[in-house]
Backbone as CSV, one residue per row, in Angstrom:
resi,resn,N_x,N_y,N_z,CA_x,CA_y,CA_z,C_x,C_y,C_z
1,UNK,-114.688,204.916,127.178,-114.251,204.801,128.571,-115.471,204.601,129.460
2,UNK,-115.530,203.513,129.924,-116.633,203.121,131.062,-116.825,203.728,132.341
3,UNK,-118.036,204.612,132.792,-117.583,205.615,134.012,-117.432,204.161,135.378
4,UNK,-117.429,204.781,136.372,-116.978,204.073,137.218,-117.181,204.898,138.834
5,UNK,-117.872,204.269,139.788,-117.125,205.498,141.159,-115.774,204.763,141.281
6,UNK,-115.199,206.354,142.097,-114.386,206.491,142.291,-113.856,205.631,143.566
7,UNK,-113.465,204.392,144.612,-113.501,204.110,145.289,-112.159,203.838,146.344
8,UNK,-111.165,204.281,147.032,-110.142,204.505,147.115,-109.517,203.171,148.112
9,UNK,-110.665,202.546,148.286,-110.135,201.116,149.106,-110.149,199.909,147.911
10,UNK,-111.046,199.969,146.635,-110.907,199.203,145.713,-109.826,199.532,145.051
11,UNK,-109.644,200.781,144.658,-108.131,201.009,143.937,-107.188,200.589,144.442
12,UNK,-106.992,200.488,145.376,-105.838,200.318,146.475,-104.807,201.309,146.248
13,UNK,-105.268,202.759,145.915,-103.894,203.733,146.019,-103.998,204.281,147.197
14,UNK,-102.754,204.146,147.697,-102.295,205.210,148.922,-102.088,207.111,148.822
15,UNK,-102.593,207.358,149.176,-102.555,208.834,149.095,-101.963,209.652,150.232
16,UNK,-101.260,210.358,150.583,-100.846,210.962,151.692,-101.464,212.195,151.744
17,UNK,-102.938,212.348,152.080,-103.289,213.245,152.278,-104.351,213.567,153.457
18,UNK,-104.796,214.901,154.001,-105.457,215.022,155.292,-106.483,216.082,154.755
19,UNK,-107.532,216.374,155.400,-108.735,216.876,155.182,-108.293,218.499,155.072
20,UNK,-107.394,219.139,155.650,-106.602,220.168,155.200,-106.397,220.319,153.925
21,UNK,-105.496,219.498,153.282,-104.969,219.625,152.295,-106.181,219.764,151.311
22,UNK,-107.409,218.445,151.523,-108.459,218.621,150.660,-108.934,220.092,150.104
23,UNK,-109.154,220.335,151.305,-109.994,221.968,151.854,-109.123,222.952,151.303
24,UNK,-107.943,222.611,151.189,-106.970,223.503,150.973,-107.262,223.370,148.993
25,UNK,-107.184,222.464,148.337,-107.585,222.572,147.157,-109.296,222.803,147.192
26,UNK,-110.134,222.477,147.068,-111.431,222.794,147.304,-111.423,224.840,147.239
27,UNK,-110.682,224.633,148.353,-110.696,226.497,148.171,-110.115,227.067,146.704
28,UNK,-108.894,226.489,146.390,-108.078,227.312,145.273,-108.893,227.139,144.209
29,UNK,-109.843,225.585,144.341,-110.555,225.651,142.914,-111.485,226.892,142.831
30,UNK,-112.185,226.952,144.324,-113.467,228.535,144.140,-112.748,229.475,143.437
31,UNK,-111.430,229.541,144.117,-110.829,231.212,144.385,-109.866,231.202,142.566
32,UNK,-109.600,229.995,142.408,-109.503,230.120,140.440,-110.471,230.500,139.856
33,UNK,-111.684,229.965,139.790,-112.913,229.992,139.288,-113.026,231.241,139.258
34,UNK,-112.862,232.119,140.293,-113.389,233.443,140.653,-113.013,234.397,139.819
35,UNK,-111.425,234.207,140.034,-110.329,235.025,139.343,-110.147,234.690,137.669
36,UNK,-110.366,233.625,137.432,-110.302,233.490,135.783,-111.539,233.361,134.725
37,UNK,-112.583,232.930,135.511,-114.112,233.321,135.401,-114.727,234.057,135.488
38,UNK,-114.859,234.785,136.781,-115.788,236.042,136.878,-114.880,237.606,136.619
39,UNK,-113.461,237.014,136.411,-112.727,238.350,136.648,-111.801,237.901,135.509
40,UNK,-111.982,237.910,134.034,-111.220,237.608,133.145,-109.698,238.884,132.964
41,UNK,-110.113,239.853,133.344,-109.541,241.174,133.434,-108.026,240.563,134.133
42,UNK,-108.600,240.435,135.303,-107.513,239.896,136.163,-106.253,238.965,135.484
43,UNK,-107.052,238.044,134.900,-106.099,237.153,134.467,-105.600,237.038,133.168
44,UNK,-105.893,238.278,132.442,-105.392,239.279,131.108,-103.762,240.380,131.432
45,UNK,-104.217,240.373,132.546,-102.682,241.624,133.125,-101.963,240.490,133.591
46,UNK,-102.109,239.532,134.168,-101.518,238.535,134.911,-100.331,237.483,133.663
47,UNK,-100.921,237.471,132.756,-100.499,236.811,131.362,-99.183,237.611,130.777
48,UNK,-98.172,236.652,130.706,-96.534,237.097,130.396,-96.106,235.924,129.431
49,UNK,-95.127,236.623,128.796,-94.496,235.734,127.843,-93.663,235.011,128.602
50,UNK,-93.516,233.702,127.638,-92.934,232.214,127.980,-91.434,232.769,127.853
51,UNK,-90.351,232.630,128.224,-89.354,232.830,128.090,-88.189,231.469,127.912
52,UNK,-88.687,230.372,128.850,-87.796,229.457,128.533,-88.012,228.201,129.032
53,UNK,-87.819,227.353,128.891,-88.519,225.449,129.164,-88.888,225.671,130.899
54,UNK,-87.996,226.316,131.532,-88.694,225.861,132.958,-89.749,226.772,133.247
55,UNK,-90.368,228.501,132.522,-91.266,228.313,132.629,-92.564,228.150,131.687
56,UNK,-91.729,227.348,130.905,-92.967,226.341,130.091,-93.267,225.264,131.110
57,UNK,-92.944,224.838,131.616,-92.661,223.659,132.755,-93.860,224.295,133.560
58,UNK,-93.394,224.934,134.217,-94.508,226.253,135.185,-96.007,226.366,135.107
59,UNK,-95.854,226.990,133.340,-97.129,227.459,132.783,-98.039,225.762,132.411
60,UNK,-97.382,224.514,132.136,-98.064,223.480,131.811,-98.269,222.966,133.485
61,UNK,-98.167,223.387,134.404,-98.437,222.961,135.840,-99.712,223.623,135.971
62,UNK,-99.278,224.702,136.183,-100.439,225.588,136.642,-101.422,225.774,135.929
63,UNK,-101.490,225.648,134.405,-102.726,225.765,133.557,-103.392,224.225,133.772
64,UNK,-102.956,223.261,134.280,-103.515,221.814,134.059,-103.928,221.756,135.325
65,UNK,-103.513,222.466,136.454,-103.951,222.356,138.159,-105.167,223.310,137.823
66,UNK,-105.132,224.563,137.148,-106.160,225.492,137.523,-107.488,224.507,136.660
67,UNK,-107.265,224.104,135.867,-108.550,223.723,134.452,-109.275,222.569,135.226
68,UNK,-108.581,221.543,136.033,-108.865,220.407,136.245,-109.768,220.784,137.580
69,UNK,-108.882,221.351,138.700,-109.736,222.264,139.920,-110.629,222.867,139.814
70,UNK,-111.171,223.833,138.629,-111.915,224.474,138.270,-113.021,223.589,138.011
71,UNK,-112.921,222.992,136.917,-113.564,221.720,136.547,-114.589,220.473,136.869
72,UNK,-113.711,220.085,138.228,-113.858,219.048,139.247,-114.589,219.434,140.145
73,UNK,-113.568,220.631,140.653,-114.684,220.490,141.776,-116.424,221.637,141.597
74,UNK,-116.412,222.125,140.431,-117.222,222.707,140.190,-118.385,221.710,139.767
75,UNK,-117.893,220.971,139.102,-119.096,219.664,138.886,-119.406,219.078,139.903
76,UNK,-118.298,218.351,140.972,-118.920,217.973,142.366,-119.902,218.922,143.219
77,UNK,-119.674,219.935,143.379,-120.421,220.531,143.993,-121.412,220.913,143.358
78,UNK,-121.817,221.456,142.075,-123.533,221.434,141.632,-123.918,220.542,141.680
79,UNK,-123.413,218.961,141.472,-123.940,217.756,141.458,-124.629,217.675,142.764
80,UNK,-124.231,217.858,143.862,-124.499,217.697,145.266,-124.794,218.563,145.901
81,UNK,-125.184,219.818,145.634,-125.846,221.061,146.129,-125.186,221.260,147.534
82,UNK,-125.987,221.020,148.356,-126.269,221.407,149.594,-125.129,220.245,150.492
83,UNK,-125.069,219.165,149.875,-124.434,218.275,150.575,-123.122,217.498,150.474
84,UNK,-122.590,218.809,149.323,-121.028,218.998,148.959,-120.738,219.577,150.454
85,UNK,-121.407,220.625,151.047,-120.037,221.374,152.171,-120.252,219.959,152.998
86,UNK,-121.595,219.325,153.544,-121.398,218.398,154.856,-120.313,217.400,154.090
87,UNK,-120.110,216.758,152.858,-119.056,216.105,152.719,-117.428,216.597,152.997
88,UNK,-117.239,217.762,153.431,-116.455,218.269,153.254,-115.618,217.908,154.611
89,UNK,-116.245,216.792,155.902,-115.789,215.977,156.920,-116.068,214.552,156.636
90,UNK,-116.270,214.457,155.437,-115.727,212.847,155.218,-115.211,212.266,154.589
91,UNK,-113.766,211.867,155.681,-112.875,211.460,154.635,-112.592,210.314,153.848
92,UNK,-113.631,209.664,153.677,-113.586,208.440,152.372,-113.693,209.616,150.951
93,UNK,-114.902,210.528,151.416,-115.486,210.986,150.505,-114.183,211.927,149.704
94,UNK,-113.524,212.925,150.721,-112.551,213.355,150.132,-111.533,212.763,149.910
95,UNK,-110.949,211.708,150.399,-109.625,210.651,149.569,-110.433,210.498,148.245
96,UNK,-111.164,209.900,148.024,-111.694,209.528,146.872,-111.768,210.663,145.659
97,UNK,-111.741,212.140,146.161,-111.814,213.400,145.319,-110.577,213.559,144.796
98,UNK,-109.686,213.196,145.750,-108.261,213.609,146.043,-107.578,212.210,144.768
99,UNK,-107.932,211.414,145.335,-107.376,210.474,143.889,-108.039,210.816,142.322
100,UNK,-109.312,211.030,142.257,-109.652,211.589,141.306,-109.113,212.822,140.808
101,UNK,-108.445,213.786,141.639,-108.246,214.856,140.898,-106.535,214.634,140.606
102,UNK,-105.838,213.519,141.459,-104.806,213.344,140.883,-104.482,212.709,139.193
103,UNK,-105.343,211.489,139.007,-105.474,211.015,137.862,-105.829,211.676,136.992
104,UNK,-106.590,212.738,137.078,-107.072,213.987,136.091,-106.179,214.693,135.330
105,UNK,-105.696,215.096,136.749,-104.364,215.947,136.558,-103.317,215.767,135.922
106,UNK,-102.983,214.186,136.067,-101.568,213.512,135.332,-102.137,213.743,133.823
107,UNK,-103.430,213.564,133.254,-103.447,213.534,131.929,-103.456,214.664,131.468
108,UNK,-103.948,215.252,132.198,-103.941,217.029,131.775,-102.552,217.334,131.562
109,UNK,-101.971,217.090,132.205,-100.698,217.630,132.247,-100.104,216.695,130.808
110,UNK,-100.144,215.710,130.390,-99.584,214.911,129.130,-100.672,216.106,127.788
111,UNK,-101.564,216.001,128.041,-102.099,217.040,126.862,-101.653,218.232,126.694
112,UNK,-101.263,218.921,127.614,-101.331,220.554,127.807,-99.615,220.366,127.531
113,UNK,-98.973,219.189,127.889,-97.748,219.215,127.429,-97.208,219.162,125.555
114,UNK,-98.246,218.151,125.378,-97.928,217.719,123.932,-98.484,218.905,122.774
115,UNK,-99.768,219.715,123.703,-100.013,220.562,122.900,-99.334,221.442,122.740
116,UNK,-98.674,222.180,123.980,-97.760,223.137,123.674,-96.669,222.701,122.953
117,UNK,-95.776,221.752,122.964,-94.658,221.568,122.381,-95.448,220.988,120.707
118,UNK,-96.170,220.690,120.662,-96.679,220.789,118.807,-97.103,222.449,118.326
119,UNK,-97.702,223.268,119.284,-97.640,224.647,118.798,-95.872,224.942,118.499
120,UNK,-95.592,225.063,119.331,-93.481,224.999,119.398,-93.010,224.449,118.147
121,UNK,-93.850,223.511,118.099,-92.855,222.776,116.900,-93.079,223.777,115.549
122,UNK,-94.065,223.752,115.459,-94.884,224.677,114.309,-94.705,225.976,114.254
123,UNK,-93.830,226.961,115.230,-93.896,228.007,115.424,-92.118,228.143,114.845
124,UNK,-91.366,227.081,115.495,-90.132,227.643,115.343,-89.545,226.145,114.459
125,UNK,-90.086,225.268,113.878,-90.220,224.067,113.068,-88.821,223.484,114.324
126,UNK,-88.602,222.976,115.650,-88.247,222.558,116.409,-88.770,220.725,115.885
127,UNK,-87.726,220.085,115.947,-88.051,218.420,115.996,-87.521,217.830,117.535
128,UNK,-88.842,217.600,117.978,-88.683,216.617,119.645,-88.818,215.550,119.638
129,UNK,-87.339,214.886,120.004,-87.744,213.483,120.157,-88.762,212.791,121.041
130,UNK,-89.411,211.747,121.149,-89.543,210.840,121.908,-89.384,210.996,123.840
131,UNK,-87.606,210.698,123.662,-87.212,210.625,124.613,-87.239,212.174,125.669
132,UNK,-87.081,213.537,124.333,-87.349,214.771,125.221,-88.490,214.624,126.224
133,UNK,-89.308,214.057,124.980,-90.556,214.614,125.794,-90.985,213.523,126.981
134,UNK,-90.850,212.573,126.941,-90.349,212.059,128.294,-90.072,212.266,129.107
135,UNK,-88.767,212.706,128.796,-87.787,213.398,130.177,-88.595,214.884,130.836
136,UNK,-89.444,215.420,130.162,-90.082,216.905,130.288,-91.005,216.536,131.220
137,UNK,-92.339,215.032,130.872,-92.830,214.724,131.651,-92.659,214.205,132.779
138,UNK,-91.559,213.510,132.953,-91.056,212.952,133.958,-90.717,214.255,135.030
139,UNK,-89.863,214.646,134.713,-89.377,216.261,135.868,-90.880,216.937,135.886
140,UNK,-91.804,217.170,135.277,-92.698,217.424,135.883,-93.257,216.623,137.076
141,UNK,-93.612,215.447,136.518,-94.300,214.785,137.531,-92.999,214.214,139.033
142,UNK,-91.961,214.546,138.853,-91.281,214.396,140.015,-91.319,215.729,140.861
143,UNK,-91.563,216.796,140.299,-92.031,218.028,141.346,-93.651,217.559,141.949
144,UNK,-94.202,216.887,141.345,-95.634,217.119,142.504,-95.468,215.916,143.804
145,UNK,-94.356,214.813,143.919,-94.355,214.281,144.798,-94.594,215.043,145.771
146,UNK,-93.964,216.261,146.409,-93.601,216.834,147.251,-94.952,217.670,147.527
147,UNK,-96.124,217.572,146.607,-97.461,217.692,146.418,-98.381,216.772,147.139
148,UNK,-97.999,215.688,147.024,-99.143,214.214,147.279,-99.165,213.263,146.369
149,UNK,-98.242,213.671,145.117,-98.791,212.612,144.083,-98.179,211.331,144.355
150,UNK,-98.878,210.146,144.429,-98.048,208.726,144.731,-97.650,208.492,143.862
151,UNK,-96.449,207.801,144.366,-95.309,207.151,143.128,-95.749,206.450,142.232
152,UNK,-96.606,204.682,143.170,-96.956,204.246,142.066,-97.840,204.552,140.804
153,UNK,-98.393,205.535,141.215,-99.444,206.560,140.025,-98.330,207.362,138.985
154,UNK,-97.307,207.868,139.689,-96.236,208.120,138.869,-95.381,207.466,138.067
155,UNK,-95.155,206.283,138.765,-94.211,205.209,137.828,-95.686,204.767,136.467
156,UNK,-96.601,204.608,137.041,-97.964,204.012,135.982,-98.085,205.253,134.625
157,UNK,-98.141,206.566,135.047,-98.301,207.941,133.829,-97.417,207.601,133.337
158,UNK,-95.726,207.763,133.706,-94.626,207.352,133.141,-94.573,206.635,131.929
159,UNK,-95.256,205.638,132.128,-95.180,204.364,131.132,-96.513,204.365,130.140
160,UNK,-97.183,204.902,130.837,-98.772,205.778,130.098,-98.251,206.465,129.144
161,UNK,-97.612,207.596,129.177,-97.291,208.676,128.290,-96.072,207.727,126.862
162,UNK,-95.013,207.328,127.977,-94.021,206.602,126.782,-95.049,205.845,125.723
163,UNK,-95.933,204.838,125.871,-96.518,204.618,125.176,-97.163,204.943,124.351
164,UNK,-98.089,206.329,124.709,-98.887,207.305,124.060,-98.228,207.911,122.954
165,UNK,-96.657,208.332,122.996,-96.039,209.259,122.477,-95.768,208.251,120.714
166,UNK,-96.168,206.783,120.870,-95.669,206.011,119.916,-96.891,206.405,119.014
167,UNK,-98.260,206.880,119.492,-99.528,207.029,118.359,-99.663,208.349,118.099
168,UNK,-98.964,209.561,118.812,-98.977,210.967,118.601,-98.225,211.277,117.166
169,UNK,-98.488,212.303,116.427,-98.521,213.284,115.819,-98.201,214.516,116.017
170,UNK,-96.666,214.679,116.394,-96.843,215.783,117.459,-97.022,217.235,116.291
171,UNK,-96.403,217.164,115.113,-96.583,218.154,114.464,-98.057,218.357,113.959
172,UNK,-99.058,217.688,114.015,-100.046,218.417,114.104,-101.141,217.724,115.431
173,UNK,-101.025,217.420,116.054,-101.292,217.189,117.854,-102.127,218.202,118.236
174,UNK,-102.017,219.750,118.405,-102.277,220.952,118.348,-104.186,220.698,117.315
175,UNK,-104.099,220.100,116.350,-105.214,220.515,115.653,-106.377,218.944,116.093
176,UNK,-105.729,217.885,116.500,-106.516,216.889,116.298,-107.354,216.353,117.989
177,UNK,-108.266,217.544,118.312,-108.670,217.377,119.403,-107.550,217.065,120.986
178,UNK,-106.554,217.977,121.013,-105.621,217.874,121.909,-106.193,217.256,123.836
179,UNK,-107.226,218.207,123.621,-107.269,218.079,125.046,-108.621,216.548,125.167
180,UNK,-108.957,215.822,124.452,-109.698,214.896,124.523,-109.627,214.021,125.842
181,UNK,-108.470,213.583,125.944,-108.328,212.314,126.791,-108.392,213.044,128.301
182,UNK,-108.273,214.534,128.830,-108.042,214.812,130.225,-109.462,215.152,129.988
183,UNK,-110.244,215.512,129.089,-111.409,215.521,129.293,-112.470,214.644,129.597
184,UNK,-112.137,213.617,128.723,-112.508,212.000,129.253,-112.679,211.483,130.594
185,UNK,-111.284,211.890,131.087,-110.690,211.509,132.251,-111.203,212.004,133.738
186,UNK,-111.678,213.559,133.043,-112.598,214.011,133.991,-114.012,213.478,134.406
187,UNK,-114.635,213.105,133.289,-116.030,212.223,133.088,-116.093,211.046,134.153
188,UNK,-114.739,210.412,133.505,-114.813,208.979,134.124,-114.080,209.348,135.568
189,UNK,-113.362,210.099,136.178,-112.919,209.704,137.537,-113.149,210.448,138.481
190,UNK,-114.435,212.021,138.250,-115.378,212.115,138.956,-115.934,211.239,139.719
191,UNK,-115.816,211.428,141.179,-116.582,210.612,142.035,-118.201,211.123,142.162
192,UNK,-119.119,210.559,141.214,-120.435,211.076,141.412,-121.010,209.429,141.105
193,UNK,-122.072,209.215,140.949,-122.768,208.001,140.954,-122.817,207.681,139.886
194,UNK,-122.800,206.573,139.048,-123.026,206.558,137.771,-123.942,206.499,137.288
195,UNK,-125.407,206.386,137.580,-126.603,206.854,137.193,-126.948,208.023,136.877
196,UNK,-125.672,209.137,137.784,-126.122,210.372,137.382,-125.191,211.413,136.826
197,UNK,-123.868,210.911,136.362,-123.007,210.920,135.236,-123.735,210.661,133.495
198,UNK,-124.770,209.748,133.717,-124.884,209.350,132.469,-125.664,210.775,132.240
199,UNK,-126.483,211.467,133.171,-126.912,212.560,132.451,-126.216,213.790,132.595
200,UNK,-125.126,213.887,132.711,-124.079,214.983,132.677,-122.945,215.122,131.816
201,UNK,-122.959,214.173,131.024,-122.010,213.857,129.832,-121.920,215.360,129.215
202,UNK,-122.564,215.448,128.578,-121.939,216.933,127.465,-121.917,217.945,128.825
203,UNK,-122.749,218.294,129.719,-122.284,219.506,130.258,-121.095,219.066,130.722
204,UNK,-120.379,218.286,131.325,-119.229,218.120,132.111,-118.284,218.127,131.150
205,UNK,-118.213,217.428,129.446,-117.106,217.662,128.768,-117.430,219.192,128.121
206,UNK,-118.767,219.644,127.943,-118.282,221.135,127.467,-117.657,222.256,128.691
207,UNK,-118.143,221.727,129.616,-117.327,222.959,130.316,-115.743,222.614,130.685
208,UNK,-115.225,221.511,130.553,-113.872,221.482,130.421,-113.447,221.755,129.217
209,UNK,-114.303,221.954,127.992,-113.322,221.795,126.344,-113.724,223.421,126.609
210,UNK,-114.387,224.117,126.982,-114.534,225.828,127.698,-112.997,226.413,127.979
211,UNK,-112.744,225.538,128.766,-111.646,226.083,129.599,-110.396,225.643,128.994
212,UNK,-110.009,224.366,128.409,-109.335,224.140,127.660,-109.015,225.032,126.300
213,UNK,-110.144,225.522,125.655,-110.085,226.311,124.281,-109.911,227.808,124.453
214,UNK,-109.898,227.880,126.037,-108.841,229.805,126.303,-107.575,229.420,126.608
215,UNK,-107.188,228.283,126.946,-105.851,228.211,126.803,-105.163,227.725,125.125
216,UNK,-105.709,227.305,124.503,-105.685,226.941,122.734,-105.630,228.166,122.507
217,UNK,-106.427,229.211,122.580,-106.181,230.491,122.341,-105.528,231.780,122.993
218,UNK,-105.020,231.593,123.739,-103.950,232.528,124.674,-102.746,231.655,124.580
219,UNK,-102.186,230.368,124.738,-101.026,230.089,124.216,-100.049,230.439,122.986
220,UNK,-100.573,230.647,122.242,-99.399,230.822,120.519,-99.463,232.051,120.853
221,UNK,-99.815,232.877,122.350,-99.065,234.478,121.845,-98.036,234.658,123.195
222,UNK,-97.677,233.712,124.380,-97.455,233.639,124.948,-96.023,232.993,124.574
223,UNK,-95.429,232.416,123.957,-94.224,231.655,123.680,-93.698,232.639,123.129
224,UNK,-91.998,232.415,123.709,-91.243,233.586,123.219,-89.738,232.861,123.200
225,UNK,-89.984,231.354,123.116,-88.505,230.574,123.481,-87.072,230.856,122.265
């Protein structure tokens, strides 16, 4: 995957979003970071069994919003020290974050989906079609409209994933580097320069395959469907 900046007038996606909303994620990523990083405790009592598809639905939202936030904007801002907060009034700079962390997100959410339902499969030998898992992604990604996510980015994952699902493995999916591609995804749609991406490669995918591999390991005790 070829990195790239991130540029939100070359993409031509529309985003419906305002420097609020930015700020408003920007914060949840610190205040995750805080709580599942510096305060693992916290988010040990906080941890409940899965009980049933919608909140598997739930738990694949919120584990793919917290990993990616965490993630993102933690790399933007060491990347840019001092001159992450003054970006924090310009809004090319944040549309451009804001599309990046959407595209992130959509894949995260196809991994963290396929992985859990291949643990599932393996746990209770469950066979998912195709078309389930489709339909699973789809109702996900029709709750974040009401988020910011643009359609046409939605109709595009849509047809992303159907495709994907034709080279998966879902019964063993779980073992063959699951979370690869949202990790990728993070690399490449980071808005940082590409001169200085090329020297951030392993730290930026190890600290997402970090955060990815406590959820690999706190999931299979969490399902209770």
């Amino acid at each position: 995957m070829q990195c790239k900046n991130v540029n939100p007038v070359i993409l031509g996606v529309k985003m419906k979003i305002t420097l609020k909303d930015i700020k408003r994620d920007i914060k949840y990523g610190y205040e995750a970071t805080k709580e599942y990083i510096l305060d693992p405790i916290t988010a040990l009592f906080k941890s409940k069994k899965i009980q049933n598809y919608s909140e598997l639905s739930d738990y694949i939202r919120n584990e793919s919003a917290k990993v990616i936030q965490q993630t993102l904007y933690e790399y933007v801002r060491n990347r840019m020290g001092i001159q992450y907060v003054k970006l924090h009034d310009d809004e090319k700079f944040l549309e451009s974050l804001n599309i990046a962390k959407w595209n992130i997100y959509t894949v995260a959410l196809q991994d963290l989906l396929l992985y859990t339902h291949s643990i599932i499969d393996n746990f209770y030998k469950k066979d998912f079609t195709n078309l389930e898992l489709e339909n699973f992604y789809k109702k996900i990604l029709d709750l974040e409209i009401n988020q910011g996510l643009n359609e046409d980015l939605l109709d595009k994952k849509n047809v992303e994933f159907k495709l994907r699902l034709h080279e998966v493995d879902l019964k063993n999916f779980h073992k063959q580097q699951p979370f690869k591609k949202s990790s990728l995804a993070l690399f490449y749609w980071a808005p940082i320069a590409d001169e200085l991406k090329k020297e951030d490669r392993n730290i930026v995918l190890n600290s997402i395959f970090l955060k990815w591999k406590n959820i690999e390991k706190d999931f299979p005790k969490l399902i209770n469907l």
